[in-house]
RODO-2510 file (C-alpha; in nm, 4 decimals, decimal comma):
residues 483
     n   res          X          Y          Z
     1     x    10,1160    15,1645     7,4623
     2     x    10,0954    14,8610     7,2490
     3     x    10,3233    14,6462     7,4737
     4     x    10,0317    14,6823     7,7581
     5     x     9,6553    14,5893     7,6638
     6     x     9,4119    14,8976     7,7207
     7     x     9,2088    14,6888     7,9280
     8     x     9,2492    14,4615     8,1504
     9     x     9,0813    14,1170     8,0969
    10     x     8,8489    13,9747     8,3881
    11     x     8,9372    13,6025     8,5601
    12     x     8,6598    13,4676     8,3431
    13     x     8,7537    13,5858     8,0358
    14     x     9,0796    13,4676     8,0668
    15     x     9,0034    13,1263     8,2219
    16     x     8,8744    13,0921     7,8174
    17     x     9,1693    12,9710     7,6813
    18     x     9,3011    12,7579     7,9883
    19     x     8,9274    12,5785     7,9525
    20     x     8,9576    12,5457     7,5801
    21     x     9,3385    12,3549     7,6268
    22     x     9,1855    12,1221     7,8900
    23     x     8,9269    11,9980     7,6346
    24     x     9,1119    12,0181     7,3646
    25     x     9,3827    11,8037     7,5472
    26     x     9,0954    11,5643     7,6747
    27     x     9,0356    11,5001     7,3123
    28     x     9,3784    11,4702     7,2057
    29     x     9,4823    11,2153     7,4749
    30     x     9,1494    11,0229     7,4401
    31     x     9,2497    11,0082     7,0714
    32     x     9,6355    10,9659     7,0668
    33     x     9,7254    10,7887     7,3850
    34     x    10,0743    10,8050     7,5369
    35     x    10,1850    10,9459     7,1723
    36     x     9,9807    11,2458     7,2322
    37     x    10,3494    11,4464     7,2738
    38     x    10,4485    11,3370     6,9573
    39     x    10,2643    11,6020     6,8149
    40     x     9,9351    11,6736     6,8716
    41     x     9,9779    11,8330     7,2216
    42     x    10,1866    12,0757     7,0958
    43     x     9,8902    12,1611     6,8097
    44     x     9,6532    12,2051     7,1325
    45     x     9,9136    12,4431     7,2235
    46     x     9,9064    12,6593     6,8735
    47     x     9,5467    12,6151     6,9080
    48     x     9,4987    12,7826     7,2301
    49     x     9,7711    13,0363     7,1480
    50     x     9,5463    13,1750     6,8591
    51     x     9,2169    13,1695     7,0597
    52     x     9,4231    13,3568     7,3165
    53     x     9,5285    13,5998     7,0782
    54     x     9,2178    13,6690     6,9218
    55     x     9,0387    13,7236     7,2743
    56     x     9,3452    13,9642     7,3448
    57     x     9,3036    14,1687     7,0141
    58     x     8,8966    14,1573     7,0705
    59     x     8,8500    14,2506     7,3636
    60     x     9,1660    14,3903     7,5297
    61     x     9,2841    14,6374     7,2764
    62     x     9,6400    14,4251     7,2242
    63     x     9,7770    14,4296     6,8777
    64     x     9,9868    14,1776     6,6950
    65     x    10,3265    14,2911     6,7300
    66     x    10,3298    14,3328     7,1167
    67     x    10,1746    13,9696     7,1231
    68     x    10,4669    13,8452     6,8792
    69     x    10,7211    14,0648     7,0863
    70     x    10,6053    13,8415     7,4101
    71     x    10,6373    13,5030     7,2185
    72     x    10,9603    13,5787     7,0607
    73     x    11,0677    13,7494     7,4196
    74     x    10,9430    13,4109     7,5808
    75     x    11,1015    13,1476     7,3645
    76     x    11,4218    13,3558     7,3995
    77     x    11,4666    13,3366     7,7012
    78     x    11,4646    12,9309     7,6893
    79     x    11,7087    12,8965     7,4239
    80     x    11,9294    12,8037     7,6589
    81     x    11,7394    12,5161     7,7797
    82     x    11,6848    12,3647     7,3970
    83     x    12,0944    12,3701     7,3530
    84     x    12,0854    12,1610     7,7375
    85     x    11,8470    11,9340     7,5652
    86     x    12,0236    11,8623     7,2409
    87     x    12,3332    11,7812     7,4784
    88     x    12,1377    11,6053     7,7248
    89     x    12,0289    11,3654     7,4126
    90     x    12,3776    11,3427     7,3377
    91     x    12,4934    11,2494     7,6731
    92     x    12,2261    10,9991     7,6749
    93     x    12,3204    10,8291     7,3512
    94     x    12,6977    10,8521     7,4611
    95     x    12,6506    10,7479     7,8306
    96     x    12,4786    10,4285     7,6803
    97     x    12,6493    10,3052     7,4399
    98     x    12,9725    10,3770     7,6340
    99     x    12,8714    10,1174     7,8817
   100     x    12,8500    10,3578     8,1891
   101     x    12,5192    10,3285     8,2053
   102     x    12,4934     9,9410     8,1999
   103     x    12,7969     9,9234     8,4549
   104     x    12,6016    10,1508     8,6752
   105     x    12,2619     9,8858     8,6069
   106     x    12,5396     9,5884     8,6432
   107     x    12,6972     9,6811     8,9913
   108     x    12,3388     9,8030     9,1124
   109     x    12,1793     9,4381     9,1188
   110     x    12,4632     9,3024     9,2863
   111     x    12,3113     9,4861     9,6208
   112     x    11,9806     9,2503     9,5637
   113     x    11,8885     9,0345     9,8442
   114     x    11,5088     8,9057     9,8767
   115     x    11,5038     9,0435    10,2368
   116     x    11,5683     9,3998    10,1129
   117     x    11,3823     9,3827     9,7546
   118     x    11,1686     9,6549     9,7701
   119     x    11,4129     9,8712     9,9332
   120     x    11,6682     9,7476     9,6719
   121     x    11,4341     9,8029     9,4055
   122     x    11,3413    10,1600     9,4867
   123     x    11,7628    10,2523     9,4484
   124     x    11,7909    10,0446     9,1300
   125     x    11,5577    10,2764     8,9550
   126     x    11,6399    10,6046     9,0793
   127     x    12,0100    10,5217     8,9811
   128     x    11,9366    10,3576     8,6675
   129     x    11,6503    10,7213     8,6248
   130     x    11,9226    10,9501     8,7267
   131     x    12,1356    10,7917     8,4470
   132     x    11,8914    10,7733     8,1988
   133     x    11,6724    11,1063     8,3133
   134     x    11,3935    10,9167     8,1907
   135     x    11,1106    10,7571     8,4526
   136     x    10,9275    10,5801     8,1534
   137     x    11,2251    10,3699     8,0298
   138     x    11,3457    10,2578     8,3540
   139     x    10,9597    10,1851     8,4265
   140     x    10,9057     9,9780     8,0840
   141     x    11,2969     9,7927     8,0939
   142     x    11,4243     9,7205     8,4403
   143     x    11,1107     9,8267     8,6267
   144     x    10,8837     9,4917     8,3871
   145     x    11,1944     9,2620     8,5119
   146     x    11,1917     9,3890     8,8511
   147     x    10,8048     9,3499     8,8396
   148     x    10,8705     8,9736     8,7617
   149     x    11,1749     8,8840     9,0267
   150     x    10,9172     9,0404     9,2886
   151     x    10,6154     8,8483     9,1798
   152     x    10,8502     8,5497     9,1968
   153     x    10,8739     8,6348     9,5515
   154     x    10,5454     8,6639     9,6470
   155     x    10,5305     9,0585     9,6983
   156     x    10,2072     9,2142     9,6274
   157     x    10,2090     9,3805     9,2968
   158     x    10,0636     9,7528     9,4546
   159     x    10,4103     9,7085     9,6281
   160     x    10,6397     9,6480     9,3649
   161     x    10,5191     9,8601     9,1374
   162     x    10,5245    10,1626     9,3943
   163     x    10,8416    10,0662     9,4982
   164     x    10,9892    10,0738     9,1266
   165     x    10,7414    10,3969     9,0429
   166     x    10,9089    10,5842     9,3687
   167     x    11,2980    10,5468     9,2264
   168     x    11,1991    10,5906     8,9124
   169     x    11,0182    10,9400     8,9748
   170     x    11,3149    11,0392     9,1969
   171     x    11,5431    11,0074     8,9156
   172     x    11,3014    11,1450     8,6855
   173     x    11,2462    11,4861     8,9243
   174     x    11,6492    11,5549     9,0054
   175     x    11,8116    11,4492     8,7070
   176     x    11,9953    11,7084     8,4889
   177     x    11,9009    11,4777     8,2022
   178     x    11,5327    11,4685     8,2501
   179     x    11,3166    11,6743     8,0150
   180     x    11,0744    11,7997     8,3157
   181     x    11,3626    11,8898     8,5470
   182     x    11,4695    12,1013     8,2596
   183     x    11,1366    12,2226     8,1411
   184     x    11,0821    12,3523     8,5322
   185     x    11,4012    12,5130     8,5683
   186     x    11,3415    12,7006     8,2166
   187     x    10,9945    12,7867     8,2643
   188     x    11,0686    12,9833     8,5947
   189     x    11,4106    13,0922     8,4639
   190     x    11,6049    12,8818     8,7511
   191     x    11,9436    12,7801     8,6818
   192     x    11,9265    12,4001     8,6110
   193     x    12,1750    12,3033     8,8473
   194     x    12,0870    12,5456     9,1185
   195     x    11,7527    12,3509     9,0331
   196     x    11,8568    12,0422     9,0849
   197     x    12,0690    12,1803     9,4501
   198     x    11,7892    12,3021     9,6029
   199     x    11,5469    12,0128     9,5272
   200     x    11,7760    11,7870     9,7160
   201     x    11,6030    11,9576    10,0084
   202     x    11,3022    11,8101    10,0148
   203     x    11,3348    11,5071     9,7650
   204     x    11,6256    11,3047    10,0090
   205     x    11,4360    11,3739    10,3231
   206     x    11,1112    11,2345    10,1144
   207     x    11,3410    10,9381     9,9884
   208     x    11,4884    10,8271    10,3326
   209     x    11,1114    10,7983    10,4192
   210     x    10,9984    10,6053    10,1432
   211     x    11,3240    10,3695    10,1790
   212     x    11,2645    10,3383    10,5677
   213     x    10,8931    10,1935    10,4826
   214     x    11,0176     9,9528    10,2092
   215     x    11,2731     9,8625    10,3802
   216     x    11,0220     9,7601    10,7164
   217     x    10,7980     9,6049    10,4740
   218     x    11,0392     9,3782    10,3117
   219     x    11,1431     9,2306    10,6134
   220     x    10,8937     8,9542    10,6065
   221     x    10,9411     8,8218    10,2763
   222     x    11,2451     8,6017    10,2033
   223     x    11,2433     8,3971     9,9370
   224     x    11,4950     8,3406     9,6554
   225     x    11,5483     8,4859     9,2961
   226     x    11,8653     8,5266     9,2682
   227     x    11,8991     8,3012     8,9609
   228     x    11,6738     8,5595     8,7666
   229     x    11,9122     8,8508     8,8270
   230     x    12,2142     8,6603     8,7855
   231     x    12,0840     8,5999     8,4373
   232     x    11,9855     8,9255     8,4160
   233     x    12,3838     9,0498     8,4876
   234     x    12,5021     8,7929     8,2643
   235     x    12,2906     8,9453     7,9451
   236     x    12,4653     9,2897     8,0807
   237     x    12,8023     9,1772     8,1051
   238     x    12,7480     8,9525     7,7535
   239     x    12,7026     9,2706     7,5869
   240     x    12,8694     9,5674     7,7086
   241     x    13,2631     9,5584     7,8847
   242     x    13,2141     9,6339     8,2196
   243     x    13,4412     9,7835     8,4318
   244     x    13,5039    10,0216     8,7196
   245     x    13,6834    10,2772     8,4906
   246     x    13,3645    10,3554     8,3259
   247     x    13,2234    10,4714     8,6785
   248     x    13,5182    10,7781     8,6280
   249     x    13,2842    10,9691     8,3918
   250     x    12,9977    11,0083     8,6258
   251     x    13,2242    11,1048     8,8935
   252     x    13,3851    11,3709     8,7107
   253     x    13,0314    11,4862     8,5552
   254     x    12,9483    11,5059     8,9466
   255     x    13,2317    11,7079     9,0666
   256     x    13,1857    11,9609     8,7873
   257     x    12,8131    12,0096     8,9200
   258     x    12,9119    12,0354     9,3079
   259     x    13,2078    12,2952     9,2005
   260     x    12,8565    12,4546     9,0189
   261     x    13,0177    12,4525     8,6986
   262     x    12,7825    12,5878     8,4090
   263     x    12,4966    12,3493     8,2424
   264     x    12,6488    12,3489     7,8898
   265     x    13,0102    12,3134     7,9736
   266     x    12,9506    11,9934     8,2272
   267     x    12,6733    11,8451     7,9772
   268     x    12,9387    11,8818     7,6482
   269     x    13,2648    11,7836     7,8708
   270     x    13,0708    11,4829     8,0162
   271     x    12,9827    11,3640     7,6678
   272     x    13,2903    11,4223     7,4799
   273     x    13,4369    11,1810     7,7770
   274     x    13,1703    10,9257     7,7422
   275     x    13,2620    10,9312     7,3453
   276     x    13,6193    10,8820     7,4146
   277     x    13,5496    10,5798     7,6494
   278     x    13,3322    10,4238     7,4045
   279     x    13,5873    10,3976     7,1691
   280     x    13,8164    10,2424     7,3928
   281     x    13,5971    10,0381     7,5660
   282     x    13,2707     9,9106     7,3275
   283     x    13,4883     9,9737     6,9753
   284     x    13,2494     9,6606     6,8684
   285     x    12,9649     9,8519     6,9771
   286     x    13,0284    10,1080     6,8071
   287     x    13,0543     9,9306     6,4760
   288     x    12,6988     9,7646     6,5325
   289     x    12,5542    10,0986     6,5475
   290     x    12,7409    10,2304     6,2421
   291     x    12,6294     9,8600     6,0721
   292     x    12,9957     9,8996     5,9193
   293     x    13,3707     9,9237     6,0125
   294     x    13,3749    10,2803     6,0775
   295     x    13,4359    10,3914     6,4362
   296     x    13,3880    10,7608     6,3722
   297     x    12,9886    10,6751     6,2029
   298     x    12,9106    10,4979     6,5016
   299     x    13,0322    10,7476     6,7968
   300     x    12,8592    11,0260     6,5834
   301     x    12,5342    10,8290     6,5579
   302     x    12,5170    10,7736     6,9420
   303     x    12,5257    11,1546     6,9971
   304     x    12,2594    11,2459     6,7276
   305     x    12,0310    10,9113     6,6443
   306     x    11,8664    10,6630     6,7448
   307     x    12,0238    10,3214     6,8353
   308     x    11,9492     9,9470     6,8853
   309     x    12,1934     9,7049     7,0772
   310     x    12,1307     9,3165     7,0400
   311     x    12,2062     9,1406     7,3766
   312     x    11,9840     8,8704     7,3106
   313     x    11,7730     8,9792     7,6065
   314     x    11,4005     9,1650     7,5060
   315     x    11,4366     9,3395     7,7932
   316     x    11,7741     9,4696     7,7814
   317     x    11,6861     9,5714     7,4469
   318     x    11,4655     9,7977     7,5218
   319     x    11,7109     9,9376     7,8573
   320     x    12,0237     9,9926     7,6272
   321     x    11,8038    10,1456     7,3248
   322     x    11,8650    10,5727     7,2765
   323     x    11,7189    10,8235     7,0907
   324     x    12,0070    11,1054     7,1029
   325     x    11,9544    11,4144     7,0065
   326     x    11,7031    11,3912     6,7645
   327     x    11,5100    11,2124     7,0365
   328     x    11,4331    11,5546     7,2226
   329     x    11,2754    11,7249     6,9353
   330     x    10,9392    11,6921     7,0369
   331     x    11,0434    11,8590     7,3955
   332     x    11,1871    12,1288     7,2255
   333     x    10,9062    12,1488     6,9706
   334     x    10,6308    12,1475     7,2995
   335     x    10,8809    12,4115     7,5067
   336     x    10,8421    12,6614     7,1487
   337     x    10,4786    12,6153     7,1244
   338     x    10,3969    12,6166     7,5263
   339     x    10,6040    12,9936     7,5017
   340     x    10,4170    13,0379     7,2335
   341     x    10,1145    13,0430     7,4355
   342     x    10,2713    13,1881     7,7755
   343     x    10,3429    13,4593     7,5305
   344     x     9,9696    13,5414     7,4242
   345     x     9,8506    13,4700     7,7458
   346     x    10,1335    13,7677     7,9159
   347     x    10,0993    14,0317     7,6327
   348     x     9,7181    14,0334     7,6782
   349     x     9,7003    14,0813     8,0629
   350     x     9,5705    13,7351     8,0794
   351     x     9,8276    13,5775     8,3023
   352     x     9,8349    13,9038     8,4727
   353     x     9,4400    13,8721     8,5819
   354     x     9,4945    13,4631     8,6493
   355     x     9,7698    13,5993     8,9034
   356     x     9,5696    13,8404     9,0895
   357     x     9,3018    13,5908     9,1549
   358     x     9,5494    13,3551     9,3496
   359     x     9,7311    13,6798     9,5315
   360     x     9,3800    13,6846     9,7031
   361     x     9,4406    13,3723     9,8765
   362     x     9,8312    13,3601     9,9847
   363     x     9,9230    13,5595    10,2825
   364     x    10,1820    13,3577    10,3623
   365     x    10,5020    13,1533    10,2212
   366     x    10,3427    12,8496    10,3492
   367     x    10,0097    12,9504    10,2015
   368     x    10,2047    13,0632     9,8622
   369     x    10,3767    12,7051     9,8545
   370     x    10,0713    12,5214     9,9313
   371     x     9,8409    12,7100     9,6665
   372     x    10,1259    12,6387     9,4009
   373     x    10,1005    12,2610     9,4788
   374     x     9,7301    12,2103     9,4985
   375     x     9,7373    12,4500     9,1801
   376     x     9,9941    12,1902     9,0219
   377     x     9,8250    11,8955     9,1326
   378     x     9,4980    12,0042     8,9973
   379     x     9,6259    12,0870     8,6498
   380     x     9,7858    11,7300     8,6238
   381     x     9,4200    11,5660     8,6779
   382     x     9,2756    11,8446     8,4691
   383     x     9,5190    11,8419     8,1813
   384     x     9,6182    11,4936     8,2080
   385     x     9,9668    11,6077     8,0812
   386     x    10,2668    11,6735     8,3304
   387     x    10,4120    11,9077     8,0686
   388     x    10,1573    12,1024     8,0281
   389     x    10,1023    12,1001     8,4000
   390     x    10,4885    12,2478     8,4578
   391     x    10,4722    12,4900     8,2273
   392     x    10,1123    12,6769     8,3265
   393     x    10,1847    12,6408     8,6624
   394     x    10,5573    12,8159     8,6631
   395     x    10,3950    13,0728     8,4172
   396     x    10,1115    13,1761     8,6433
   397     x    10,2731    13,1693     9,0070
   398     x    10,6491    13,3214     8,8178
   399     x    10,5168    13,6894     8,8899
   400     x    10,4043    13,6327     9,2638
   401     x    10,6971    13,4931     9,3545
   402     x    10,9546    13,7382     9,2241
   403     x    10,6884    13,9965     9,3748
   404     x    10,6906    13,8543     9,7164
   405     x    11,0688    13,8544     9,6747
   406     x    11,1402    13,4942     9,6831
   407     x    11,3679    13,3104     9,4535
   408     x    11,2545    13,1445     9,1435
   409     x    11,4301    12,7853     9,2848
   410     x    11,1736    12,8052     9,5227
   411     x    10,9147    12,8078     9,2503
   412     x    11,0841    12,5466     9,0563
   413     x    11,1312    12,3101     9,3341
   414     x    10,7251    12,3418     9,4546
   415     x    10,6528    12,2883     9,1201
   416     x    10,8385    11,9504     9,0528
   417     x    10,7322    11,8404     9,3973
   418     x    10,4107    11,9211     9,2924
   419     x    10,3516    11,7877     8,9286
   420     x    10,6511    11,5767     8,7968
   421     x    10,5929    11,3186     9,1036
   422     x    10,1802    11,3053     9,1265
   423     x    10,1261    11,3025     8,7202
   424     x    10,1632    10,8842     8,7679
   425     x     9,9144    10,8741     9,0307
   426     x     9,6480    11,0125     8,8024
   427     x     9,5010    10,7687     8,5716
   428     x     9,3889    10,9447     8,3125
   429     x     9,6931    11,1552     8,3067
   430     x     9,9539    11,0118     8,0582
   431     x    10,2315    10,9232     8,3057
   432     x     9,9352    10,7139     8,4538
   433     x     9,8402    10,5361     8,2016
   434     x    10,1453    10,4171     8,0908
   435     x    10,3053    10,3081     8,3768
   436     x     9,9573    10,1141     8,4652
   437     x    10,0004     9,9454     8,1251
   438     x    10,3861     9,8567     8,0987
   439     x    10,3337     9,7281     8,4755
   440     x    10,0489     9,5668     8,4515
   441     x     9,8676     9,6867     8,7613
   442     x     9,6257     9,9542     8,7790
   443     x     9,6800    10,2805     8,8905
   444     x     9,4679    10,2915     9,2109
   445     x     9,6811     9,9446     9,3117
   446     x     9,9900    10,1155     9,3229
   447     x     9,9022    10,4496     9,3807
   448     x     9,9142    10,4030     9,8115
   449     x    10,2586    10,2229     9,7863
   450     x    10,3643    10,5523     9,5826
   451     x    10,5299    10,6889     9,9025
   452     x    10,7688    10,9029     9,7464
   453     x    10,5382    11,0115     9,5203
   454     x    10,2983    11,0890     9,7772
   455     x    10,5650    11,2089    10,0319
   456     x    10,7521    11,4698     9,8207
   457     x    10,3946    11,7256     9,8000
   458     x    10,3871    11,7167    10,1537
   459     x    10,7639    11,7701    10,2314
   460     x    10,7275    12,0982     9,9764
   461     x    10,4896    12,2642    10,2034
   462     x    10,6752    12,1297    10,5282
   463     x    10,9741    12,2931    10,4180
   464     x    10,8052    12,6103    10,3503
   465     x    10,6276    12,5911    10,6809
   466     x    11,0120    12,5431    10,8678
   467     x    11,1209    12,7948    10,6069
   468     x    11,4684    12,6259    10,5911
   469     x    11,6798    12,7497    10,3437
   470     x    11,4347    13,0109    10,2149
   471     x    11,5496    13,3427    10,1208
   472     x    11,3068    13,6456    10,0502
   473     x    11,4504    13,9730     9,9398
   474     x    11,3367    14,2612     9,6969
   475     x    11,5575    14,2354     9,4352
   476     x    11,5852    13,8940     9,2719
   477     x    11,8935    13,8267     9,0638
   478     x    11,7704    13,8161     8,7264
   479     x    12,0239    13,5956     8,5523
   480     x    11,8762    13,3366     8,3513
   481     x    11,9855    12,9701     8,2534
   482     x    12,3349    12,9889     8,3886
   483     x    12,4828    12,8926     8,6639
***
């Protein structure tokens, strides 16, 4: 049959392409930097997609159209998951400009207090990262003015910056607006909010930790900044109308997901509410962006464009600054050409042979687990790309667990624990290197003060080792991307 190859490729053979991505990506990060996703990892991809190919035609008997059946197969079943992030852009843009978003950031400071800073820093970012769904601008806009109110204290900088890197990366891993909670709950074909359910498992258990230490630590220093974030507030308050009414729309948005309400329909209703509050509440707001009198312009450019607010403060600037839907292109573009590869890699028995390999060494659930985190783990220092990372390791452990007869959430949650959390402790790995950079302190300073980071790996294979809330049966349910 053409859908099968005629012969089955050895481990080596199809280790070939993996090895030729990892220097290819080497090259490409070396060369590009943090802009590497704007582009040129998603060439790598196509790259390593044709050399995959060509191996499976060579020397596995595969023809063309069963390897284009597998792509087309593969990016079909995420087309759900581009739609989520075109709205997610839009709720982005919306929940911004709206003001909910800097009323969340506004009422957060208030809790403040030097004696519980780090502690107090930790929350700000993983509310400010569940808002946004993005650790890198909470990391280069309140995390750089959280960096200085600290340093004004006389906190190490290891400690601040772990303490701002461990909120930021737990807003980062459960938020329905994050690009790698998506891309993991797509990749293993996990309902995004069932996703996001069962990662509370282990990611609040690894959270209470982490606050519990910062919380002991900042205990002994007690000096006074609150001048900085009053000024801070005021820039807030001096540009957006703030006001408890705003905090309705994430309330609702919340309700909808506890009542398990499908991704698209609680992603469009909580942006169509957003819109409507931002024309009641930031009308002026909504003129700057439209740079004329028209209301309509300005709402629709906060759901599809970029935008630029003024406050007056660089740093708030950067905070209050969205990209809306056109802002996700380039993770849609990498999620097409990373299925485009998963695709080549499937139709010529590649994956297949990868698989069998690691079936050799899990016995176990615990062992299963723990393979799929050292196997993420490795592929972030490896492919210095958290992306990448997600999407090989869902792609190659997918098959064992639906054959072991465990649900793909369980898959999806190893693998965020595994790779969306450690790709900033690497520091050749792009998370890494930015963070190091907008923070200013390298990434072996901060990396032991990490703990959630460091904590949520650990909890995965705990978990799995309790085997609490872990289901195993034969027959999976194979619905896909809907909840």
């Amino acid at each position: 049959m053409e859908n099968c190859p005629k012969k089955m490729p050895s481990p080596l053979l199809s280790l070939v392409p993996i090895l030729v991505m990892v220097v290819l990506l080497f090259v490409t990060i070396r060369t590009f930097g943090s802009d590497a996703l704007n582009g040129g990892s998603q060439v790598v991809l196509l790259a390593t997609t044709a050399v995959a190919s060509l191996l499976a035609m060579l020397f596995c008997g595969v023809g063309w159209r069963a390897i284009e059946e597998a792509i087309c197969k593969n990016i079909l079943g995420v087309s759900t998951a581009l739609i989520i992030l075109l709205l997610i852009g839009a709720l982005s843009g919306s929940w911004m400009i709206s003001g909910i978003v800097p009323t969340l950031i506004y009422y957060g400071m208030q809790i403040i207090h030097p004696s519980f800073f780090l502690a107090s820093c930790c929350v700000i970012c993983a509310v400010v990262s569940v808002m946004t769904g993005s650790s890198w601008t909470t990391i280069a806009t309140i995390g750089i003015a959280l960096m200085g109110i600290g340093e004004a204290q006389g906190f190490a900088t290891g400690w601040i910056a772990g303490a701002i890197i461990s909120g930021a990366y737990f807003g980062d891993k459960i938020s329905p607006l994050s690009d790698t909670t998506v891309l993991a709950s797509s990749v293993t074909q996990t309902p995004l909010f069932s996703h996001i359910r069962y990662m509370m498992l282990t990611t609040l258990p690894s959270m209470a930790i982490t606050l519990v230490i910062f919380t002991v630590a900042g205990f002994t220093h007690t000096s006074d900044a609150l001048g900085q974030i009053a000024e801070f507030a005021a820039s807030l308050e001096g540009s957006f109308r703030i006001s408890p009414w705003l905090l309705v729309v994430p309330a609702v948005t919340a309700v909808l997901i506890a009542r398990k309400t499908p991704s698209l329909i609680t992603l469009f209703v909580s942006t169509a509410m957003a819109g409507a509050l931002a024309l009641v509440f930031q009308p002026d707001l909504l003129r700057a962006v439209a740079d004329d009198d028209s209301l309509f312009r300005g709402l629709f450019m906060t759901f599809y464009g970029s935008t630029q607010i003024d406050t007056g403060n660089e740093t708030l600037n950067n905070l209050v600054a969205t990209r809306g839907m056109a802002g996700m292109l380039n993770t849609i573009w990498l999620i097409i050409c990373a299925m485009c590869f998963g695709g080549a890699m499937t139709a010529s028995g590649m994956l297949e042979s990868l698989t069998s390999v690691f079936l050799r060494f899990m016995r176990r659930r615990t062992g299963m687990v723990a393979s799929t985190v050292c196997s993420g783990l490795f592929l972030n220092i490896v492919t210095a790309d958290q992306y990448i990372s997600i999407i090989l390791t869902g792609n190659v452990f997918k098959e064992i667990y639906r054959e072991r007869g465990y649900e793909s959430r369980l898959l999806s949650r190893t693998t965020e624990d595994a790779v969306t959390v450690t790709s900033v402790l690497v520091p050749w790995n792009t998370c890494g290197m930015t963070q190091a950079t907008l923070l200013g302190v390298s990434t072996l300073t901060y990396l032991p003060y990490c703990f959630f980071n460091l904590i949520s790996p650990l909890m995965s294979i705990t978990m799995a080792a309790i085997g609490f809330k872990i289901k195993q049966h034969h027959e999976e349910d194979q619905s896909v991307l809907v909840d």
